[in-house]
N, C-alpha and C positions, 0 to 999 in steps of 0.2 A: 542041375540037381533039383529032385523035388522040394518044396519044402521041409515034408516029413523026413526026408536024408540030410536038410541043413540043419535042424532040430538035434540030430545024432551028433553032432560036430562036435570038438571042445567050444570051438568059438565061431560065432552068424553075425554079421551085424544085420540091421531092421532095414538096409537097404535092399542085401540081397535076398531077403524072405521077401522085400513086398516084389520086387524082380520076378521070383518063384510064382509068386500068387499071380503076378501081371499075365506069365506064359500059362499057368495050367485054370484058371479060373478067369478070365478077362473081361468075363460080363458080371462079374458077380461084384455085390455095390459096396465098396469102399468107404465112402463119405459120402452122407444125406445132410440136406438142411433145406428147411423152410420144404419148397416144390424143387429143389434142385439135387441131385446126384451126379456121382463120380464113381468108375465100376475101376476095378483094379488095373482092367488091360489101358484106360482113360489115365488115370493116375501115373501109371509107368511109364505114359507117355511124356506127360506133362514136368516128370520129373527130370528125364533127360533134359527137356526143354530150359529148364531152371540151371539144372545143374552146371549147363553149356554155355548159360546165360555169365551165369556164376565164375565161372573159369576164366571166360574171355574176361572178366572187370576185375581180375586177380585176387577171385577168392578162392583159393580152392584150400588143399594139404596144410596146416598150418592157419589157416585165415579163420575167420569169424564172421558170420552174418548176424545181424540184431534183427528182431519180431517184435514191434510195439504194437498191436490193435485191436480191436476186438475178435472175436472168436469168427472165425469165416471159413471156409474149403479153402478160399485162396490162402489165408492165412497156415492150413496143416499143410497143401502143398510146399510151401516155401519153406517150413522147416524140414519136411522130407526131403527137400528136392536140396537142401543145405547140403546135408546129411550124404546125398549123392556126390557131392560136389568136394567130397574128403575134408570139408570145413565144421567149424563145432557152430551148433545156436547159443545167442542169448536172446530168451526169450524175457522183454523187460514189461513190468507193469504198468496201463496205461494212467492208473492213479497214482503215480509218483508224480512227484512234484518234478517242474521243469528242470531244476538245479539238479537232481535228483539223478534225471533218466539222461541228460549232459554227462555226468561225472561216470554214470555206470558204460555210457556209451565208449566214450575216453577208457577209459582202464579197461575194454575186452578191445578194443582196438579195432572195434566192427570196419571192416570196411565197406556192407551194405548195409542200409536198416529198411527194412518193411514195414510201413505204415500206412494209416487210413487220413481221412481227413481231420478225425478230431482229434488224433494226437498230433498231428501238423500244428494245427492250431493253440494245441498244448504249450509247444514247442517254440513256436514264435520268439516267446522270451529270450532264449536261449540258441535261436537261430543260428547266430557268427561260431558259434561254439561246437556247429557240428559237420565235422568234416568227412562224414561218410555217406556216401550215393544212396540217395531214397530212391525209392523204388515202390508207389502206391498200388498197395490192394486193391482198392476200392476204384479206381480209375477217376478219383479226385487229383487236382491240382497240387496234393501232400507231398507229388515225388512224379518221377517219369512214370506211368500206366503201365502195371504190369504186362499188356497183352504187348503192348510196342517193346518193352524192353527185354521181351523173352527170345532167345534164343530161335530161328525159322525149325518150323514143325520139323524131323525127322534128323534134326542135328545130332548127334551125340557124345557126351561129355566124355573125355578123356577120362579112363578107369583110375583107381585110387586105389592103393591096398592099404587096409584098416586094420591095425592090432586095437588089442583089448586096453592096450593104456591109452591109445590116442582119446584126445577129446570129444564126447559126445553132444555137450551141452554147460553151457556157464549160466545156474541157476542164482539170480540175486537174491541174497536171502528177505528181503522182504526192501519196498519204496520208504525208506525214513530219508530223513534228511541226511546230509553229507552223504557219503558213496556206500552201498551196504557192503557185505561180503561176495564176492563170485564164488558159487560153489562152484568146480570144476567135476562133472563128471562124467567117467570114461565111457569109452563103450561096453568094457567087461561089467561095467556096474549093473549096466540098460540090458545086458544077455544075461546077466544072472536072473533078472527080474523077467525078462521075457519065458525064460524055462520054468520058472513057477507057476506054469502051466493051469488055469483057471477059465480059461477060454478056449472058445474052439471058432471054426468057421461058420454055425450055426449062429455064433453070438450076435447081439444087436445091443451096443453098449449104447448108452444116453448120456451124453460129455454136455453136463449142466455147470462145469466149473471152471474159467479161466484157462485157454490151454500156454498160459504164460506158467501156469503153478505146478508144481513136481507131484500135488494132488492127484490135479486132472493126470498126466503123463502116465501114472503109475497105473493109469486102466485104458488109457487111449492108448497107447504105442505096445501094449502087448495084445490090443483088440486086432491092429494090424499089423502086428507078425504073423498072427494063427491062420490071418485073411478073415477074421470076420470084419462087422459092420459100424463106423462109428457114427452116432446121430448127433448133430451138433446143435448147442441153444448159444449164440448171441450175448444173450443175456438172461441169467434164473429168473424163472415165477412160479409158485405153485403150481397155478393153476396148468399151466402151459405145459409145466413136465409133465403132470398127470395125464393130460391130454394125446402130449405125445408117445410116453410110455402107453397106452393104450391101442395107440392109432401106428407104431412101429412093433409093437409087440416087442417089448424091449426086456431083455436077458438079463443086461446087468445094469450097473448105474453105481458110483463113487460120488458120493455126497457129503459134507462136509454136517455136523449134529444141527449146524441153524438149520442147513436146510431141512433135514427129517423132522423140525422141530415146527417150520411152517409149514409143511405139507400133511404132517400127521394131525393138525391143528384143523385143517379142512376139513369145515361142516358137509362136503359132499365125497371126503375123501373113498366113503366106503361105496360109492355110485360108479367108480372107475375099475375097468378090467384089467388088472395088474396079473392076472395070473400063471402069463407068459414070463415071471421074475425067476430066475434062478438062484440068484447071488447078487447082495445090494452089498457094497463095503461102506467105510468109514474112515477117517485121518484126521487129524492137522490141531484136533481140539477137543477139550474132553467132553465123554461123549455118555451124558447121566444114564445111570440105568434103569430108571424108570422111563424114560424112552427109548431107549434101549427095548425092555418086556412090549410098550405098545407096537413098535414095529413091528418085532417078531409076533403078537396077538394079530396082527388085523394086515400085513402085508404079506402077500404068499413070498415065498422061496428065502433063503436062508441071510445071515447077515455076518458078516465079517466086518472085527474093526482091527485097522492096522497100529501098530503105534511105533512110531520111528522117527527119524531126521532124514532132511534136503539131504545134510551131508551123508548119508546112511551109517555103518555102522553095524549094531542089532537091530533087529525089528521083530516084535509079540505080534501074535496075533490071537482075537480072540473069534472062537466058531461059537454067535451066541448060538445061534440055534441046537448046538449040539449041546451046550454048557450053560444053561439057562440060571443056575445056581452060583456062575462067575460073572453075571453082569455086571458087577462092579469092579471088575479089574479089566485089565488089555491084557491077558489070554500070556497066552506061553513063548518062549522064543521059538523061531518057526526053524525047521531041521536047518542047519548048515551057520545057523546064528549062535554065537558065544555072547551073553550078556552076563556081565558081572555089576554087581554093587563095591563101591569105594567109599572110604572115611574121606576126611578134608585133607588127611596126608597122604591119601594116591592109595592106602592100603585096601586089600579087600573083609570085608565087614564079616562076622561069623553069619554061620544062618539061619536064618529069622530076623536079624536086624536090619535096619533102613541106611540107604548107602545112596549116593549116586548113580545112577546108570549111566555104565559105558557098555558097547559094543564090538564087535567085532565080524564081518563075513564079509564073501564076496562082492557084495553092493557095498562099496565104500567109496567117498569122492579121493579125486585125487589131491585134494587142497583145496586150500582158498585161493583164486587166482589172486596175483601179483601180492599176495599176503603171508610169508611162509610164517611169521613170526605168529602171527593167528593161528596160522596151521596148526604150530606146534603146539598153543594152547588151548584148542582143540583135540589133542590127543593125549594117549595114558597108552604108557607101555607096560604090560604086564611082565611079571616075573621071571615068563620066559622069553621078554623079547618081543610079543607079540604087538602087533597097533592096533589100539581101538578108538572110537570117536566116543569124545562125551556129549552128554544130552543135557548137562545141566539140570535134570530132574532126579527130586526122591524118591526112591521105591520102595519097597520092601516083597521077597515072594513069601509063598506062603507054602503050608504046606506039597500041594500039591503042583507047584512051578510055576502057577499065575503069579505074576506080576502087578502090583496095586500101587498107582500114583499118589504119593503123599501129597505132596509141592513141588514148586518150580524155585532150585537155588536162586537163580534172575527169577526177576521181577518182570517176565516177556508176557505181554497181556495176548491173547488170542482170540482175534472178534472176527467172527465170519469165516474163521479157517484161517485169516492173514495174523502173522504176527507183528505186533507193534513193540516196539522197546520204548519203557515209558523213560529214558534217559534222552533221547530224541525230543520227545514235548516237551519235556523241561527243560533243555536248551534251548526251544523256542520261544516258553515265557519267561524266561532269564533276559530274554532278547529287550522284553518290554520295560523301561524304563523305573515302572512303579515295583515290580517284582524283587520282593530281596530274595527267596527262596518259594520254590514248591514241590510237591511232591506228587507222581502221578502212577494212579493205578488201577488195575481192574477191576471192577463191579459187575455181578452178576448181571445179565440184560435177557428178556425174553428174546428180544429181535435177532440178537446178535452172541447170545452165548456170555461174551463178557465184552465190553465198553472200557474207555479207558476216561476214568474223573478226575479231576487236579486241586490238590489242597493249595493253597498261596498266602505265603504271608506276603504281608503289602511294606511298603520302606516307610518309615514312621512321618515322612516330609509329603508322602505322597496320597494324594488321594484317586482311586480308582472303582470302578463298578467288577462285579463278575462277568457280568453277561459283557462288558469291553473286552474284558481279558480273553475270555472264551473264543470270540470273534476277531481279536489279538493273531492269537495262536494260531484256531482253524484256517484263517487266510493263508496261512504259511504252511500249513500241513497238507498232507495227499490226503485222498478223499478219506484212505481205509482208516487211517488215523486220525480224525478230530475227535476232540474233546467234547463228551455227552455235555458234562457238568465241570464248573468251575464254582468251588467255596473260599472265601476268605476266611481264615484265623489266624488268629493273633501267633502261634506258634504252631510247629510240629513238634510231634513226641518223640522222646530218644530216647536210645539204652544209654545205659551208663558210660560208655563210649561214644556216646553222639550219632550212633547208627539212627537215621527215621525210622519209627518200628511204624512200618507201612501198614501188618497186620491191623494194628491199633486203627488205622484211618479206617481201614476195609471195615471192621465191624462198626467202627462209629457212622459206618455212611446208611448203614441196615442193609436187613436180609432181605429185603424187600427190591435191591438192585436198581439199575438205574431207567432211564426212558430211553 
């Protein structure tokens, strides 16, 4: 079938549209990076190869492959070629701490991991602990070299048939310490989101952000369903996106607000031919509207911010360019999405007033793996029975169905698009001996949107420095997560119930944010 007839379907998964694009398009380029390319009829190949690889080492229906390492071809191969192989990814962060990316590895039960050489050496620590066949990208000593361990050219993998609930991918909700959440999500979730049709064959997307993050995925894997083009970066820099968005002629691009926020900041930004841009989006962290208006003033083609959860659920979306007057909100639920507001006792709120957002549509996970008791506190069942996912944030719409973020009920700080749970640091500096208590939380940051700083009281027998403490903690955290700032006082504030009123720290640390 063509593609444009697997599109018609109820249900495609993204193996057999890249299939489709392999037979009727085969030259046409798939994956670029750096000087190198991969065209689709290359890829289709290669993903056999994976896939067969895959089977024989007993992962196929049921199994699980893990992806720890930087962004690479061979790296989107191996999750494709998972994908072939009727097994779910987990795609794990390589700034997780070693303890971290052990525990997460254990509880999806990978029995392959795909890695490079520097997270081998991540790993080391935790070596005895991991008992699933590596398998190196990079043709480092991190695992057997993938060209040896692939499957002999023109083998092909036993077929798999895929429903919509089978597993598409086990997303950890963010690298803290102890084990995060496995989001589990299906393939129904990944084809609702591939028909939301935004791309075409013509596209040339620029994947500037981790393809470990449900971010990145939510414009990479519907770039190659349509058959268009995905460009990969390694690793973000201004300069270098600009560069390459010019020199690919780049469509689209998913970019998390730092980065719009260093790139719009470039003193030669206006030097660069952007004008091949169609559609830039946005996710993961709030996204001011004052850059917001600079984008839309000085970047051609239109902008889209999304606002939703890993787990999905609902999801707003806002069309600034269409809506230049809602930049401060995230936009409206997008058709097929039910978003409602709740009280603290699961009701729903009259309207006009501030509630909770929960969700409900097609893109929903199927759980938290091996967590149901999470699951369940995770969801709200409406009135009639329905399931939705909560989001843990307040909103309120407004008149006209925009949606405007109040707060976040948790206290989950968001730096760089990654979420940090500031209950994680402060189990870290509980860890240190002098610490009777602290308290940690987000501060505005130019770099990074928001930082996470820690208030400490110190134990009355003890004496300690900040910058100890600081350097304390950071040794023990993943990179996305250290501590900007660390202050000592004598106490934290509380309600009359003993709750830390966090607020109170945030504004005593100034509007001025952190370094």
């Amino acid at each position: 079938m063509s593609p444009e007839d697997l599109f018609n379907l109820d249900f495609c998964t993204l193996d057999a549209l890249i299939a489709a694009h392999g037979a009727t398009q085969p030259r046409h380029t798939a994956l670029a990076q750096n000087d190198e390319g991969l065209d689709y009829g290359g890829l289709n190949a290669r993903l056999d190869r994976i896939a067969a690889a895959l089977q024989r080492d007993g992962v196929g229906k049921g199994g699980v492959a893990a992806i720890c390492a930087t962004t690479s071809i061979a790296y989107a191969t191996a999750f494709l070629g998972t994908l072939r192989a009727g097994a779910a990814v987990a795609p794990l962060a390589p700034s997780s701490t070693p303890e971290s990316l052990a525990d997460m590895l254990a509880d999806c039960g990978a029995g392959i991991v795909f890695l490079d050489a520097g997270v081998a050496q991540l790993l080391a620590p935790v070596a005895d602990r991991i008992t699933a066949r590596r398998v190196s990208l990079d043709g480092s000593p991190a695992g057997q070299p993938l060209e040896d361990w692939l499957a002999p050219a023109g083998r092909l993998p036993t077929p798999v048939e895929i429903g919509p609930g089978d597993p598409f991918n086990i997303i950890y909700s963010s690298g803290t310490t102890g084990t995060p959440k496995g989001i589990v999500q299906p393939h129904g979730m990944r084809w609702s989101q591939f028909r939301r049709v935004v791309f075409d064959r013509d596209s040339v997307t620029l994947v500037s952000t981790p393809l470990y993050s449900n971010t990145t995925l939510v414009s990479f894997l519907p770039t190659l369903a349509v058959g268009g083009t995905a460009v990969l970066m390694a690793k973000f820099d201004a300069a270098a996106f600009l560069a390459l968005a010019a020199r690919h002629r780049a469509t689209h691009a998913m970019l998390v607000p730092v980065q719009y926020r260093r790139i719009m900041a470039r003193p030669d930004f206006d030097t660069y031919d952007l004008s091949s841009f169609r559609l830039k989006f946005s996710t993961s962290a709030p996204f001011a509207a004052e850059l917001k208006a600079d984008v839309l003033k000085r970047w051609p083609g239109g902008l889209v911010e999304y606002y939703g959860m890993t787990e999905g659920g609902g999801t707003c979306m806002l069309l600034a360019h269409e809506y230049p007057g809602k930049l401060h909100t995230v936009g409206r639920p997008v058709p097929g999405h039910d978003i409602r507001l709740i009280d603290d006792e699961g009701r729903e709120v009259p309207p006009g007033e501030a509630g909770e957002v929960v969700g409900r549509s097609a893109a929903m996970m199927a759980g938290y793996h091996n967590q149901p008791d999470k699951t369940r506190a995770a969801e709200w069942l409406s009135p009639e029975g329905f399931r939705y996912i909560r989001t843990g944030d307040v909103g309120r719409f407004d008149a006209d169905g925009f949606l405007t973020l109040l707060d976040r009920k948790k206290d989950m700080i968001i730096s760089g698009g990654f979420n940090i749970y500031p209950s994680d640091l402060e189990a870290e500096l509980a860890a240190h001996p002098a610490v009777l208590e602290s308290a940690v939380l987000g501060v505005p940051s130019e770099a990074w949107g928001e930082t996470p700083v820690a208030y400490v009281v110190v134990r009355p027998e003890a004496t300690v420095e900040a910058e100890a403490l600081k350097a304390f903690a950071n040794a023990r955290l993943g990179k996305t997560q250290r501590l900007a700032d660390v202050l000592i006082v004598d106490s934290l504030p509380r309600s009359a119930i003993g709750k830390i009123l966090k607020r109170e720290l945030r504004e005593a640390y100034g509007a001025g944010g952190a370094r």
